[in-house]
N, C-alpha and C positions, 0 to 999 in steps of 0.2 A: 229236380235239382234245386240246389239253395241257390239264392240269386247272388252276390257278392261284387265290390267293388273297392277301387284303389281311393284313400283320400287325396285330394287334388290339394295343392299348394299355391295356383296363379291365383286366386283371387282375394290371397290370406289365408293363414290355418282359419280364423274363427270363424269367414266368409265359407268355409268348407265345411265347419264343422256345422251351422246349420243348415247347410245344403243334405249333410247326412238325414238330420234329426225330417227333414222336408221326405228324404226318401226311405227312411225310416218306415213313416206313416204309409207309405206306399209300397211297406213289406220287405224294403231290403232285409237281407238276413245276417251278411255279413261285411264289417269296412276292414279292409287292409291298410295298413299303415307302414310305410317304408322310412327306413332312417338313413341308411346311405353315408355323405357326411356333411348333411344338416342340421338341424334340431335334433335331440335324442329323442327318439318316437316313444319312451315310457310319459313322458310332460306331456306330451299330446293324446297319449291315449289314456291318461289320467283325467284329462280336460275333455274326454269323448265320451267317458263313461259317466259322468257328471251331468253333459248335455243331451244325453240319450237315455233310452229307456230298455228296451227290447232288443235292439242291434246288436250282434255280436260283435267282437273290437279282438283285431287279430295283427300279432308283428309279422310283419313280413318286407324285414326281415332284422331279427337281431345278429349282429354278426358274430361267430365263435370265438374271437380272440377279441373284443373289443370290453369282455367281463370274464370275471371269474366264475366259473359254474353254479357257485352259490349264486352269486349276486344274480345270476340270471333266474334262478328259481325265489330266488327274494322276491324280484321283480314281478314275475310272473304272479306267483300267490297275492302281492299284493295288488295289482289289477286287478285279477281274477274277484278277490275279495269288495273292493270298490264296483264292479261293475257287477254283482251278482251272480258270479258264475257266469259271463259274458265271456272272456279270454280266449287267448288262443293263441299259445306261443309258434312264431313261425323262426325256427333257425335255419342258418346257412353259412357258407366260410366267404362270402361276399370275393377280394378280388386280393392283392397281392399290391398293385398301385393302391387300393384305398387303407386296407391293412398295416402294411408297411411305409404306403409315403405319408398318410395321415395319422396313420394310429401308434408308426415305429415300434410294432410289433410283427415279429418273424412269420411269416406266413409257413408254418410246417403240420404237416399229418394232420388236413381238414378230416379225413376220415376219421380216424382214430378218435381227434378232438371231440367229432358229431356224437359217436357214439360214446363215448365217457360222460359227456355232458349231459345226455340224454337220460342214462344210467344216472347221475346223481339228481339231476332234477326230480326225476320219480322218487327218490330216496329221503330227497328233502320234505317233500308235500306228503309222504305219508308216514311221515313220523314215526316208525318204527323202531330207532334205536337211533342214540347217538351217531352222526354221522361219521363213516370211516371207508376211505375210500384210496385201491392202490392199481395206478393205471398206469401206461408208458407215459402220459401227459401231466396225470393230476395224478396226487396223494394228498390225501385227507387225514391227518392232523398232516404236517408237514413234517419230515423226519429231524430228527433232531443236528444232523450234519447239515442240512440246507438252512435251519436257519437258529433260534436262540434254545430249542428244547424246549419251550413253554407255550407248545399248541396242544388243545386236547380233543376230543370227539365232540362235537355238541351237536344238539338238537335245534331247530331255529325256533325263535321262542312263540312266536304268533302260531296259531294253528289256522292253517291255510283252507279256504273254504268246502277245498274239492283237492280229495289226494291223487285224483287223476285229471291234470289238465291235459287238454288235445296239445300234441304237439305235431308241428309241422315242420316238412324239411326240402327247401329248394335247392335242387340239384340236378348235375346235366350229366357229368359224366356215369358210366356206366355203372361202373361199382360201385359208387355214392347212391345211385338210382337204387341200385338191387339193395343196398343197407335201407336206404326211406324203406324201400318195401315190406323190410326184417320188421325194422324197431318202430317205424312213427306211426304215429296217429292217419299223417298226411301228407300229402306229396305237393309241393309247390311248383311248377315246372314255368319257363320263361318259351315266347314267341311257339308255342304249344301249336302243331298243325293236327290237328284229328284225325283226318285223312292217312298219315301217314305217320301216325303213334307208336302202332303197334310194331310197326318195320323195324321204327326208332329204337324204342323204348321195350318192345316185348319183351323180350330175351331176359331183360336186368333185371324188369319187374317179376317176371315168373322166375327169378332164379332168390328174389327178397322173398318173396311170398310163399317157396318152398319153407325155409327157415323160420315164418311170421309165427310166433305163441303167446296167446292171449290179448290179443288185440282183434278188435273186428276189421272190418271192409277196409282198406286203405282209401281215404278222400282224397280227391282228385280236384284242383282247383284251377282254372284256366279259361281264357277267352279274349277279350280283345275293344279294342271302338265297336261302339252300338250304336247307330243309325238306324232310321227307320224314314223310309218314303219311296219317294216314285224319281227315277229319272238320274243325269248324270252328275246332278249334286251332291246327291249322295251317296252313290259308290267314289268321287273325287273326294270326301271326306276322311275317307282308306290313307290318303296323300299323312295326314296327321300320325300316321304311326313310321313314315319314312325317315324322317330325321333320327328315332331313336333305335331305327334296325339299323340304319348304318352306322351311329356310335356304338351299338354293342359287339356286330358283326364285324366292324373296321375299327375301332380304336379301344376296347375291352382287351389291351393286353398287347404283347408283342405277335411276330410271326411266332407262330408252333406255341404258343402261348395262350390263346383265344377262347374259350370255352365254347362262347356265341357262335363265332368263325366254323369251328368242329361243327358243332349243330348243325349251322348251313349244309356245311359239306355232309350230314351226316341226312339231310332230306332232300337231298339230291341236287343242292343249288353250288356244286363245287367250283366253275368256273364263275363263278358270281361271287363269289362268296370271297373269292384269292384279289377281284378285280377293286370290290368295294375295302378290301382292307389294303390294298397299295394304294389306293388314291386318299385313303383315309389317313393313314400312315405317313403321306410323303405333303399333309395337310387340305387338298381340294374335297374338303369334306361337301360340298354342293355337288361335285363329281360322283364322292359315292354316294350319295344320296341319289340320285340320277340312277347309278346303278344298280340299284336294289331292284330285283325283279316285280314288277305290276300282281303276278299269281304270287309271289310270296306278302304283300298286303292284303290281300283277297283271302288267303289261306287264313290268317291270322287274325281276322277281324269281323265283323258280322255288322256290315253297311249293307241298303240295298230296301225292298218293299217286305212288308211283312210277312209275306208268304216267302220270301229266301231267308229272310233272319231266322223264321220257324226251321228250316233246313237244317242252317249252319246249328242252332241249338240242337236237331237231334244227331248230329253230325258227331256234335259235342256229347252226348250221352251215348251214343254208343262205342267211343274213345274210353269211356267210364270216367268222364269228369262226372262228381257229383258238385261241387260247386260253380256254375257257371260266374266266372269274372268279367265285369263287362265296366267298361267305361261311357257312359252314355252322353252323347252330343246332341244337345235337342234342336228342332228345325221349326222354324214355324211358332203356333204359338202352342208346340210342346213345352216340357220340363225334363230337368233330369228324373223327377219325382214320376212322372207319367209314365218315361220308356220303362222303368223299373218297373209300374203299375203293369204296362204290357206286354212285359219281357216274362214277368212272374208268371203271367197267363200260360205263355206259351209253351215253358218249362216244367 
């Protein structure tokens, strides 16, 4: 497996961005970069490809309504180009609050959107013809009724370094799963349990992967906090991914609204799952945190002595993650640059 990790923001972008270049040299193979709605993560992974060498540099996630098709394949090639064939665009339709209360764009047909968008990215990067393009979402020139008549097909004018960039695609529900499986490169999946993937997740992926044409293996990118030691400090570490399972599971969304919430329910944490988003919902977010079950941090993270982190990794590969994503916490007079050193080993 490729080793892979999130870039972190507490200590500063640039305090993160030589932490990568540190664990770089210690083989990482790939940084994810999320945009959310912070900084635009093209300026940072513009300033990562500058300060690195070797690392791949991947979004995760640009969101589908927050650009135009083009502009995201613009984007892409120009990265791509900057960093040497580094890149790795990771898409997704993010959430419906950030969408719409941030970006006051209609959150409609994330499906639809993924795959048009996807369709024209590969369109743009290999320059085959003027682009022209007619979809329930997008049309390329624009018709002459929506707007002045004076759009024409073009070609984009740089030629892009690689007319196949990897694209990725984070998604939970089902049909959105079974499309990643048709059309992308790769699969980005959130609070990922190995154990219990295939229950999850089988059905959709074998039902994309019936329909997949010409594309290889579907990549698999997942994993969790990385600890490494002896004793109950460091499975208490696990404690660090509680706050952010009870904002995704409890306040990502309304009731019937949840993506995360489903998930829960959907690996078997249903009265858990109902309890942590009413307490989150009606504000005692320290309640649902409280309620987040102990095995679902455990499931989720790879804390613990070297001989169970080894586990959880092949736990991880045989789930068919090929990239294992890891957040590393060092202890002692570890680094983040060391666990990667021995996380790679193990992998």
């Amino acid at each position: 497996m490729k080793i892979t990790t999130n870039l972190g923001y507490a200590g500063g972008f640039k305090r993160a961005v030589a932490d990568v270049a540190e664990m770089e040299k210690a083989g990482l193979d790939l940084v994810w970069v999320a945009e959310a709605y912070g900084f635009d993560s093209p300026s940072l992974m513009g300033y990562l490809a500058a300060k690195t060498e070797t690392v791949e540099i991947g979004a995760a996630i640009l969101p589908l309504y927050t650009r135009t098709p083009t502009l995201i394949a613009m984007t892409a090639a120009g990265i791509d180009t900057l960093s040497d064939g580094r890149f790795s665009l990771g898409l997704g339709a993010s959430g419906p609050q950030v969408i719409e209360g941030f970006h006051g764009v209609p959150y409609t047909n994330p499906l639809g959107r993924t795959r048009e968008i996807i369709e024209i990215c590969r369109n743009v990067w290999r320059r085959e013809a003027p682009l022209v393009h007619e979809g329930k979402n997008y049309t390329l020139p624009l018709p002459p009724e929506r707007g002045t008549g004076l759009g024409k097909p073009l070609k984009i004018i740089a030629h892009p370094l690689r007319a196949e960039i990897p694209i990725w695609v984070a998604s939970l529900g089902e049909k959105n799963v079974a499309l990643t499986a048709e059309i992308a490169d790769g699969w980005l999946p959130i609070l990922f349990i190995p154990e219990r993937a295939a229950s999850v997740w089988g059905s959709a992926l074998a039902e994309g992967a019936a329909k997949r044409k010409g594309l290889g293996e579907l990549m698999i990118s997942a994993g969790g906090i990385l600890a490494i030691g002896e004793g109950d400090e460091v499975r208490q570490l696990r404690e660090f991914q509680r706050p952010m399972v009870a904002l995704y599971v409890g306040g990502m969304g309304a009731k019937g609204k949840n993506f995360y919430n489903q998930l829960a329910v959907r690996y078997g944490f249903e009265k858990e799952a109902e309890l942590i988003q009413d307490l989150y919902l009606a504000g005692k977010k320290q309640e649902a945190e409280a309620a987040v079950p102990d095995e679902f941090l455990e499931l989720t993270t790879l804390c613990g002595p070297a001989s169970y982190v080894k586990e959880r990794i092949e736990a991880y590969r045989e789930a068919g993650v090929t990239h294992l994503q890891v957040h590393p916490i060092p202890l002692g007079d570890q680094s983040a640059a060391s666990l990667i050193e021995t996380v790679k080993e193990m992998a």
